[in-house]
C-alpha positions in Angstrom: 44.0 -66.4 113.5 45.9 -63.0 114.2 44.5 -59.4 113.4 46.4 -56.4 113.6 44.5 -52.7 113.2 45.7 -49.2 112.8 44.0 -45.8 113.5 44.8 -42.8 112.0 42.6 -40.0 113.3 41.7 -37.1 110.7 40.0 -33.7 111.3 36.8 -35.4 109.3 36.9 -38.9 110.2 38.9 -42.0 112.0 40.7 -44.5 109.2 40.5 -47.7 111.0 43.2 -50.1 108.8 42.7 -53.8 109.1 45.4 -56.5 108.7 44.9 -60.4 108.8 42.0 -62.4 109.6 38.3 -61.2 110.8 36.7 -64.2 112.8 35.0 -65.4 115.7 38.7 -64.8 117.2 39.3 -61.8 116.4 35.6 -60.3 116.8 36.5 -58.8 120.6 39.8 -56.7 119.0 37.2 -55.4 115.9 34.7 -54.6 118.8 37.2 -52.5 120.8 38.7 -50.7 118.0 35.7 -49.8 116.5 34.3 -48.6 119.8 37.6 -46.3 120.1 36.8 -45.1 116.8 33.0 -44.0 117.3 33.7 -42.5 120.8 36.8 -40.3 119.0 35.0 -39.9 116.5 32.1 -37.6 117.6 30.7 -36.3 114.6 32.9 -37.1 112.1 32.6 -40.4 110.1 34.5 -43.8 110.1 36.1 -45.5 107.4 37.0 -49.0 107.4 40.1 -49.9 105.0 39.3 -53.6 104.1 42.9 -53.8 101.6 44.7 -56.0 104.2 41.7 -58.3 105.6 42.6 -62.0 104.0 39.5 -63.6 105.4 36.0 -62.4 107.2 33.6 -64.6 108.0 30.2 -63.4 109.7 31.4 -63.4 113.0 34.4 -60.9 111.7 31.5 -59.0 110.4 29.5 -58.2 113.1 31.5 -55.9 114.8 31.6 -53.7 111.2 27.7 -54.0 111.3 26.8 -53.3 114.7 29.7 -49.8 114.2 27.2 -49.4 111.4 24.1 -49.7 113.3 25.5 -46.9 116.4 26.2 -44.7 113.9 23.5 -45.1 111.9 21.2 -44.0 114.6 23.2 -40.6 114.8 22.8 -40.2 110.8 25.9 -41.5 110.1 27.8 -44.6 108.4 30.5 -46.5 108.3 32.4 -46.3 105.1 34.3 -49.2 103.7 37.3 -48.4 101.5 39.1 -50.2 99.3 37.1 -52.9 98.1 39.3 -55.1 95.6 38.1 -58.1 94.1 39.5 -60.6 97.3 36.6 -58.2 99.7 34.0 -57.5 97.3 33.9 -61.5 97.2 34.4 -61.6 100.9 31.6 -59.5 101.5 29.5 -61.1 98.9 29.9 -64.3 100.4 28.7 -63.5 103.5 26.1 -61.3 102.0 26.8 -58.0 103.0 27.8 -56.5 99.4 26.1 -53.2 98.8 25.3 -53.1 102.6 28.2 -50.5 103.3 28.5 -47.3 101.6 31.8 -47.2 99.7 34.3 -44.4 99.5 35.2 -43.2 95.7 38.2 -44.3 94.6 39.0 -40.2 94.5 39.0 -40.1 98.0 42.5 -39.7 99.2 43.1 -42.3 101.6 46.1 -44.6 102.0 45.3 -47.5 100.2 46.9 -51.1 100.5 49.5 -50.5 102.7 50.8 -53.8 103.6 51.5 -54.1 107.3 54.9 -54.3 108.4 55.7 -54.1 112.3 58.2 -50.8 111.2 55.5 -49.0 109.3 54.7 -45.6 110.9 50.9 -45.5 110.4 49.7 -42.2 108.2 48.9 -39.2 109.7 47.2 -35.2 109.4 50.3 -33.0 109.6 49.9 -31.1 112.6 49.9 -27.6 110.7 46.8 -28.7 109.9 47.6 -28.8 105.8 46.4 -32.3 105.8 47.9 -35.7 105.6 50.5 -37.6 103.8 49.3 -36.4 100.6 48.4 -32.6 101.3 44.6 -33.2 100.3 41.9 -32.4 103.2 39.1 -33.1 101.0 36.3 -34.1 103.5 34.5 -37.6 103.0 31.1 -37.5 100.8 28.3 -36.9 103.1 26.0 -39.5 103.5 21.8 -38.5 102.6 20.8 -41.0 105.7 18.7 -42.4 104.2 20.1 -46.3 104.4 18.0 -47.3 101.4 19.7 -44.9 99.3 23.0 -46.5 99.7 
């Protein structure tokens, strides 16, 4: 079982990139990055990019629900983006579809990006103007209100 993640920290939120297998193994590396993430965080939000995850079980899970549950108690959510087919059924078979809040697909953020030990993970452009693609839209703003999701 192997998991690699990626950070990418933007004036808004924390993109937090997942590659490889969420388990039982893995569960103390998705704990510790995701504990990074809310502390640099503050106020901003997290997003979870679920494009390279290949399996999650409910152990795998946890981690994502209990990031969920912190911020949650500071009016805040994690965000789950890009939901394909292969994590929409992963979710949905360990019943935690339409738990998350999902980022629109117009949300500019990189999208399956494949891991590969040379990429250079995606960052804001220190002038400020943005990231990779020029766009500092902020994130949709959740009502806090977790029955509304």
């Amino acid at each position: 079982m192997h998991l690699h993640t990626v950070s990418t920290v933007r004036p808004d939120h924390i993109l937090v990139s997942l590659y490889g297998e969420a388990d039982v193994l893995t569960a103390p590396l998705l704990r510790q990055t995701f504990g990074t993430a809310l502390r640099r965080a503050e106020h901003g939000y997290v997003v979870a990019d679920l494009c390279g995850v290949d399996f999650m079980d409910r152990s795998g899970a946890r981690p994502l629900v209990e990031a969920d549950q912190i911020l949650h108690r500071q009016s805040r959510r994690l965000w789950l983006a890009c939901l394909h087919s292969h994590t929409d059924l992963i979710l949905r078979s360990i019943r935690l579809d339409g738990y998350f809040p999902v980022l629109p697909v117009t949300v500019p953020v990189p999208r399956c990006q494949h891991f590969d030990p040379g990429w250079r993970p995606w960052t804001a452009e220190s002038d400020g103007t943005g990231g990779a693609d020029g766009a500092g839209r902020p994130l949709p703003r959740p009502s806090g209100d977790r029955d509304t999701w």
